[in-house]
C-alpha positions as CSV (number, residue, x, y, z in Angstrom):
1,X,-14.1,95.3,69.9
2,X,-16.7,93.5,72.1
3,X,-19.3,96.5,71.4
4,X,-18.2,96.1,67.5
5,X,-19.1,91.8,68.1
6,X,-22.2,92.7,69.2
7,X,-23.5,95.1,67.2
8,X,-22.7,92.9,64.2
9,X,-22.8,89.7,65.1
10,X,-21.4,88.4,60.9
11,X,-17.9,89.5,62.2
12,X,-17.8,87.6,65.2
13,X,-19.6,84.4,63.7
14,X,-16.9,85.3,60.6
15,X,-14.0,85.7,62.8
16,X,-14.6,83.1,64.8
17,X,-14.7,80.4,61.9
18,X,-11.9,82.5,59.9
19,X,-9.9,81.6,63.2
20,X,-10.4,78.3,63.3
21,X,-10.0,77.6,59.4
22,X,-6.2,79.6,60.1
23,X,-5.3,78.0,62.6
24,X,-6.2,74.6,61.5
25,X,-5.2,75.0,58.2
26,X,-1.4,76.1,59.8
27,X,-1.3,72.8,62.1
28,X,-2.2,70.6,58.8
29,X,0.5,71.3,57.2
30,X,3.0,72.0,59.8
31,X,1.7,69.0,62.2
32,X,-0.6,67.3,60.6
33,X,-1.7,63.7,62.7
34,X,-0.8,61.8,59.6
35,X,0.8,61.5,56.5
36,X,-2.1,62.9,54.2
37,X,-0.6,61.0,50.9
38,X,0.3,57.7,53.0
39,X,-1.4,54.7,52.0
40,X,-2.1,51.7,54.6
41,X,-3.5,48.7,53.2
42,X,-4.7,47.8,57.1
43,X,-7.0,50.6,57.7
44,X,-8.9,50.5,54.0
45,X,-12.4,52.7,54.6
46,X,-12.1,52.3,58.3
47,X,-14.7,54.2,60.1
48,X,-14.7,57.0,62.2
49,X,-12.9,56.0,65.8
50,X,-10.0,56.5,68.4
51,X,-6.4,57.3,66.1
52,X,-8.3,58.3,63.2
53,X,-11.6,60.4,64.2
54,X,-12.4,61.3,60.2
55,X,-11.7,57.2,60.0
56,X,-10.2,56.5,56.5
57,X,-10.7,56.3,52.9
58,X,-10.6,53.9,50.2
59,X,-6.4,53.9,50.2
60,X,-6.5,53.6,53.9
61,X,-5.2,57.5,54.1
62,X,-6.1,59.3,57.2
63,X,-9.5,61.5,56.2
64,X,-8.9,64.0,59.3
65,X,-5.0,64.6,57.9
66,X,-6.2,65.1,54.2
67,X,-8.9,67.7,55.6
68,X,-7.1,69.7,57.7
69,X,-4.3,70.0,54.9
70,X,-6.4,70.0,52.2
71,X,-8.5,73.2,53.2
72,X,-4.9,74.9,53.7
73,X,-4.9,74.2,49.9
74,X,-8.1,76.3,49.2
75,X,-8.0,78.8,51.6
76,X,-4.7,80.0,50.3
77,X,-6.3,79.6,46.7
78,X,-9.0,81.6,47.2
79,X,-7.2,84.3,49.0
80,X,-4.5,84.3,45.7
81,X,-7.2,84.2,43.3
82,X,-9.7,87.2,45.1
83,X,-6.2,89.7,45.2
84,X,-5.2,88.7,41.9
85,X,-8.8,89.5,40.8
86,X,-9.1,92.5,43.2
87,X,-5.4,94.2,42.0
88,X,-6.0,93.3,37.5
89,X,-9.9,94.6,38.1
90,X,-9.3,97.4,40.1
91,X,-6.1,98.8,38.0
92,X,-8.3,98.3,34.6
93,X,-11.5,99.7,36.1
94,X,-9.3,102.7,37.4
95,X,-7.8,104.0,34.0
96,X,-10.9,103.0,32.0
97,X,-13.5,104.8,34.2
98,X,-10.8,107.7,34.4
99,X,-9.6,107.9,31.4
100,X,-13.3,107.1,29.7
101,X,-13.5,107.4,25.8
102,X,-13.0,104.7,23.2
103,X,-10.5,103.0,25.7
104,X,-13.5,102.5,27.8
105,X,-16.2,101.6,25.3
106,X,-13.9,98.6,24.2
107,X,-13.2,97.9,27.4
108,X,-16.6,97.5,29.0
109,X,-18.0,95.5,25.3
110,X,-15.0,92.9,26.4
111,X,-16.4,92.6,29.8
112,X,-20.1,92.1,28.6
113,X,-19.3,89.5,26.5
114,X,-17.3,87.7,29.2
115,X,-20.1,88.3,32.1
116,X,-22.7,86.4,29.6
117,X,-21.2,83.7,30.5
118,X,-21.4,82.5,34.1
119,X,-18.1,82.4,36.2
120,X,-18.0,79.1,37.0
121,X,-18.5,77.7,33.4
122,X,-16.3,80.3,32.1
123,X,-13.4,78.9,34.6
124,X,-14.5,75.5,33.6
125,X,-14.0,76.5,29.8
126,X,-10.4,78.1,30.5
127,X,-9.2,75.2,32.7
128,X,-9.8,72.3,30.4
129,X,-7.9,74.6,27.7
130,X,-5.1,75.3,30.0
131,X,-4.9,72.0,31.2
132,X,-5.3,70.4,35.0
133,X,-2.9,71.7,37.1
134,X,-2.6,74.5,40.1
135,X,-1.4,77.4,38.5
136,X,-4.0,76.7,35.3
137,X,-6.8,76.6,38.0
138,X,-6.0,79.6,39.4
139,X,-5.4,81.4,36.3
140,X,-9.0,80.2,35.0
141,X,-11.1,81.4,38.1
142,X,-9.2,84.5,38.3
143,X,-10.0,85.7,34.5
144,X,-13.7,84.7,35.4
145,X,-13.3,87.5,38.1
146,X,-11.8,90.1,36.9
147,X,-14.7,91.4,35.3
148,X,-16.9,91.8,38.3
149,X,-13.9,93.7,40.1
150,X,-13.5,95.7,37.1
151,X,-17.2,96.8,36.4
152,X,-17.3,97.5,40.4
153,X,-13.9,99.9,40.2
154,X,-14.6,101.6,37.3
155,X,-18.2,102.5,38.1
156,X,-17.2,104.1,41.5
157,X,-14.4,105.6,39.8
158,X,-16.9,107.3,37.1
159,X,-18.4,109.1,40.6
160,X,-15.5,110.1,42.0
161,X,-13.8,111.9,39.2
162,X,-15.7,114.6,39.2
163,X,-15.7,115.3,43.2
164,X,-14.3,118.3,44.1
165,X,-11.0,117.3,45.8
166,X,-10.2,115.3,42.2
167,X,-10.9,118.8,40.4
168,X,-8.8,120.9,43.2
169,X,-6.3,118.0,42.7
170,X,-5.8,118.8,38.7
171,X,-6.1,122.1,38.8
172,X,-2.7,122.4,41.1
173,X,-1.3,120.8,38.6
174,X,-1.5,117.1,40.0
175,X,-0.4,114.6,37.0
176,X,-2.9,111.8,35.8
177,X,-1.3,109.1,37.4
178,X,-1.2,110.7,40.6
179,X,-4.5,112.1,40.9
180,X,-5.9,108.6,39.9
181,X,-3.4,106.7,42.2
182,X,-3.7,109.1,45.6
183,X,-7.3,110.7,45.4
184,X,-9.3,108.6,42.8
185,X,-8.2,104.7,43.7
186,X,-8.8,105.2,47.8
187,X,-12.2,106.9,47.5
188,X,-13.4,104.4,44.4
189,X,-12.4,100.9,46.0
190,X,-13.7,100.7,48.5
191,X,-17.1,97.9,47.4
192,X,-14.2,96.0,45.7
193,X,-12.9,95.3,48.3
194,X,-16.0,94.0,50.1
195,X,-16.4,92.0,46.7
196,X,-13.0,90.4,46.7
197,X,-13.6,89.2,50.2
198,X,-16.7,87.3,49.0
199,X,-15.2,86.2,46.0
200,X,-12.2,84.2,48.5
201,X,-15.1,82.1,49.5
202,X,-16.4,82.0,46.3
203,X,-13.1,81.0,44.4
204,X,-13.2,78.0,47.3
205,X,-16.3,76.8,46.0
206,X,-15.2,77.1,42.1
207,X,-12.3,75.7,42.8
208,X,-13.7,72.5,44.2
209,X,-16.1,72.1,42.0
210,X,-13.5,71.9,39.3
211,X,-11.3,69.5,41.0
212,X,-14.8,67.5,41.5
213,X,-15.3,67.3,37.8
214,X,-11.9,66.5,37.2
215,X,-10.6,69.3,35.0
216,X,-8.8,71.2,38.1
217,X,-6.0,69.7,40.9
218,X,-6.2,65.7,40.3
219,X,-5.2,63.4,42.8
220,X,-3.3,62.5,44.9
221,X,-3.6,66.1,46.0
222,X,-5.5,66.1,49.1
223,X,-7.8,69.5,48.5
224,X,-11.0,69.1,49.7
225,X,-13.0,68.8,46.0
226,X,-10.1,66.2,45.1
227,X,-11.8,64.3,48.3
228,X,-15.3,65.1,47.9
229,X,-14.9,63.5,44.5
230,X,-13.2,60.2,45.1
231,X,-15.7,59.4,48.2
232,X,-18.9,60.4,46.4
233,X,-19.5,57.0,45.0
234,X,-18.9,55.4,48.3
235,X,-21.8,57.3,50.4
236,X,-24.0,54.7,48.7
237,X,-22.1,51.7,50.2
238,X,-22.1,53.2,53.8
239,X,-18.7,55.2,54.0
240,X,-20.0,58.7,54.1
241,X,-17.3,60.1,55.9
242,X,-14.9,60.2,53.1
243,X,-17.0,63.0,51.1
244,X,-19.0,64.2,54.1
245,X,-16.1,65.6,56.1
246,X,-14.2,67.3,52.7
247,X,-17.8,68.9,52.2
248,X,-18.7,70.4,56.1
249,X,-14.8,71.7,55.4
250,X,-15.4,73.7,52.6
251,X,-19.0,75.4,53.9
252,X,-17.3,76.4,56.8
253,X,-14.0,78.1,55.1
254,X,-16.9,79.7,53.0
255,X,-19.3,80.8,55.4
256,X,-16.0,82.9,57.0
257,X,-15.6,84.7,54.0
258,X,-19.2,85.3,53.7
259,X,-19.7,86.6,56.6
260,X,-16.3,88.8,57.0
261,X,-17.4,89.9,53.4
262,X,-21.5,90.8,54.9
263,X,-19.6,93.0,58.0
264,X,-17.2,94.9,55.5
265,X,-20.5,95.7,53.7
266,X,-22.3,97.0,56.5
267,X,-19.3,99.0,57.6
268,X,-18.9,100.6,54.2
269,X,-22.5,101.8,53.9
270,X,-22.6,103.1,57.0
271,X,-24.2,101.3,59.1
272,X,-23.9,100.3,63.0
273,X,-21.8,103.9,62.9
């Protein structure tokens, strides 16, 4: 494992911050050093200091609490949006690329149509249809992703079909579904995976920036583009660290994924092996 850190240094840098975003994720909402949603009239945008380290923001809520809970919130967002996008791309992609035909050319016209439009403003678009709530959120990023799974999946799978082991698999008499499910699906996704891993930090990032223009989670939810949103007018005024701390959050639960998603990359072409 050591030889593995050093050789790529993105999963130790990766790991490392994946670790920390865990564990302090876990610990804000099992532990957390204050009530995230309590609101003390005494400590109204206190600074940063001793009993409150983040200081507080304009309700007098503890900014260190709502972080470490809040980035719980997106982390396990992210995660749910990336596996719902990985398993509804990958299954599509699979029979489509398989399968090929007019199943396929209808398929793949759908999926141009939706990748004109860029993710997050397709999300955007979907979320103020659905309306402002969690599972609305998630739904919206995750159809914004699909696509990009999909169009990964079934493009491997149009290679693999015709390997030899998928022709010895047919001609033993091996059923569609179970040549597509035991010799087609492992060998074909295996860059969708390494996508879904980026897309985790990527759905982070999405999904704050929706909460910051106020058509994903609304308040008093402590997730991190919730708090990046209501402190951003107070930076001016000399409280930065009720939007500052929200932000360095969220680059850091992104830059995990990023780099866990850069050392699956290099594994799967090959190199460092």
């Amino acid at each position: 494992m050591w030889a593995e850190f050093r050789q790529h240094p993105n999963l130790a840098l990766g790991g490392i911050l994946a670790g920390l975003v865990v564990i302090v994720a876990v610990v804000g909402h099992l532990a957390p050093p204050d009530n995230p949603v309590a609101i003390n009239p005494h400590l109204i945008s206190a600074p940063p200091g001793h009993g409150h380290w983040f200081g507080a923001d304009e309700f007098g809520r503890d900014v260190l609490s709502r972080v470490v809970y809040g980035i719980g919130i997106d982390v396990v967002i992210g995660l749910v949006v990336a596996s719902l996008a990985l398993v509804i791309g990958a299954a599509v992609g699979l029979v489509t690329g398989y399968l090929a035909g007019w199943v396929d050319d209808i398929v793949m016209r759908v999926v141009d149509i939706v990748m004109s439009f860029p993710s997050f403003l397709l999300a955007l678009a979907i979320a103020v249809v659905l309306g402002n709530n969690l599972r609305n959120v998630i739904i919206a990023v995750t159809i914004a992703y699909v696509p990009y799974i999909l169009r990964l999946t079934r493009s491997a799978v149009l290679t693999v079909r015709g390997a030899d082991y998928v022709l010895g698999a047919r001609a033993v008499g091996g059923s569609r579904t179970r040549v597509m499910a035991l010799h087609v699906l492992p060998n074909a996704v295996g860059p969708s995976l390494v996508q879904a891993t980026l897309m985790s930090g990527w759905a982070i990032l999405d999904v704050s920036g929706l909460s910051f223009l106020g058509v994903g989670i609304q308040p008093p939810s402590p997730e991190l583009g919730v708090q990046v949103a209501q402190g951003a007018s107070y930076i001016t005024s000399g409280q930065w660290w009720m939007s500052v701390f929200p932000g360095v959050a969220i680059i850091i639960a992104v830059l995990a994924f990023n780099f866990l998603g850069d050392y699956a990359d290099d594994k799967l072409r090959g190199q460092g092996t």
